[in-house]
Structures are given as C-alpha cells and as structure tokens.
N, C-alpha and C positions, 0 to 999 in steps of 0.2 A: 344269517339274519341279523340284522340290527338290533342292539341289547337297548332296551327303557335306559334313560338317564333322568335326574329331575332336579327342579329348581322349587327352591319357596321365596316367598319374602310376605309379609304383614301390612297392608293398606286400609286405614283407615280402621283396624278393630278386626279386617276381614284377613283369613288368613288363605293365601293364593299359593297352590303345588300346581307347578310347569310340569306334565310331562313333554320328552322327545322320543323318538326312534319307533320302538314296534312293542305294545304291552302282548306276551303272551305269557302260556301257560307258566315257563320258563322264569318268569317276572311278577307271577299276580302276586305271591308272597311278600316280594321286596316289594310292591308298590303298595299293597298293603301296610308294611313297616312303614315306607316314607309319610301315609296317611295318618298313622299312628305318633309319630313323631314330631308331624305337622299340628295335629292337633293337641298336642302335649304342650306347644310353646306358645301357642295361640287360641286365646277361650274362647272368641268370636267364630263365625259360619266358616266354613270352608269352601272357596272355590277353587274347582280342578280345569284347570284351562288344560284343554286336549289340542288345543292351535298346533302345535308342534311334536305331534304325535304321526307317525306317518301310518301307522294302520293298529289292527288289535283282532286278536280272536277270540271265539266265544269266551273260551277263559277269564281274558282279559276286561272282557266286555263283565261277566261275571263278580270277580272281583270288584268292579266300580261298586256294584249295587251290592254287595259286600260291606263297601266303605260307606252306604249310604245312609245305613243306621241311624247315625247321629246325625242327620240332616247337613245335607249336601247340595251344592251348587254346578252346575257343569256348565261351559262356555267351550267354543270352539270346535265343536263336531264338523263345522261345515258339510257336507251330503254325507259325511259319513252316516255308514248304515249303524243303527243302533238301537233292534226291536227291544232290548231288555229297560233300556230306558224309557224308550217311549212307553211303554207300557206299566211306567210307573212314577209317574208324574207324580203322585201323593208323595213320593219319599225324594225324588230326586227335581231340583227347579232347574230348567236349561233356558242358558241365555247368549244371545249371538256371540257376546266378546267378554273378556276382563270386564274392561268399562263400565258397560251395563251392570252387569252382575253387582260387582263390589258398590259402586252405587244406588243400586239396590237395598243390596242386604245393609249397607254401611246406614243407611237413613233407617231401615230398620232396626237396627240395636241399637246405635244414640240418637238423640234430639236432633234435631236440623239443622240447630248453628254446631254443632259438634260435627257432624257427617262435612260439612262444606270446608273445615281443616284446611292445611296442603297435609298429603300425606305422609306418613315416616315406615319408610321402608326399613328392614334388616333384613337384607339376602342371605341366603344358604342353599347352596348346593349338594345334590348328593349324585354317584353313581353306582348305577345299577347293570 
C-alpha cells in the first residue's frame, strides 16, 4: 500500500497541508503530527486539500475529524465517500478546490483589500 506523504505551504494567512498516497490506520498518527506542525507555523485557518490523496480508511477518515477541533477546512474529496464528515458540518467547512477555500477563509480573517494581496507562499514538505 501506498504510504501518506504531505505538503504545506501559507496563502494569504491560510495555512494549506497537501496530502498524497493512501491515509490509513498506519498514518493517522503522522498525519496528525503534520497537522500539528502545520498549525504551529501558521496562526490562520487551516485548509487540507485531499486532491492528491488516492484513498483512506476509516481510520484515516477519523483522524481528519480528529484534526478538526480547531476549525478546519477540506477541499478536494471529489466522490470520495466521506460519512464522518459529512455529518459534521458544524466543525469541518468542505469546499470544491484550494481556490475556493483559501478565498474564503482569506477574506474572512483580513479586510478585503488585505485578502486581494498576490500571495506569499513558503513550502515545506514532509514524508510520511
């Protein structure tokens, strides 16, 4: 089976973790680290783009709403199945893409001429 890897990088205030590969049981730990360490470097929302995630198990699925405590963002499920989330809308907001999302949230924490910036990324990768 394919092991999680991830990506971050910071847009606009919002701080964005790529996963890839397959989140499971094997993984919810270290994706929880990366979450933790995401949010250490970045004070702003968190969005988890799952675009590049090729599947997950309950576990995995578990874990998110684990990370979702401190209000969470997710983008990129496409059909992926994902009862734990959907069923909890109050704590987790899902939105088609990055794009959207950070757009979102970004106009939410600053003012409107702040939000509309170019944005300043700093990437980091990690693997898992």
């Amino acid at each position: 089976m394919v092991s999680m890897h991830w990506d971050s990088t910071e847009r606009d205030g919002v701080g964005v973790l790529q996963l890839f590969g397959y989140l499971g049981r094997q993984d919810a730990h270290r994706f929880e680290g990366a979450v933790d360490w995401v949010r250490s470097r970045c004070k702003g929302p968190l969005v988890l783009d799952m675009s590049g995630l090729l599947g997950w198990s309950g576990e995995g699925e578990a874990a998110v709403m684990r990370a979702a405590g401190n209000s969470l963002a997710v983008c990129g499920l496409r059909e992926r199945p994902a009862p734990l989330l959907a069923a909890n809308k109050a704590l987790i907001r899902i939105y088609p893409d990055v794009a959207s999302a950070v757009a979102h949230l970004a106009s939410a924490v600053q003012g409107p001429a702040e939000a509309s910036r170019p944005e300043e990324g700093s990437g980091v990768r990690g693997a898992m």
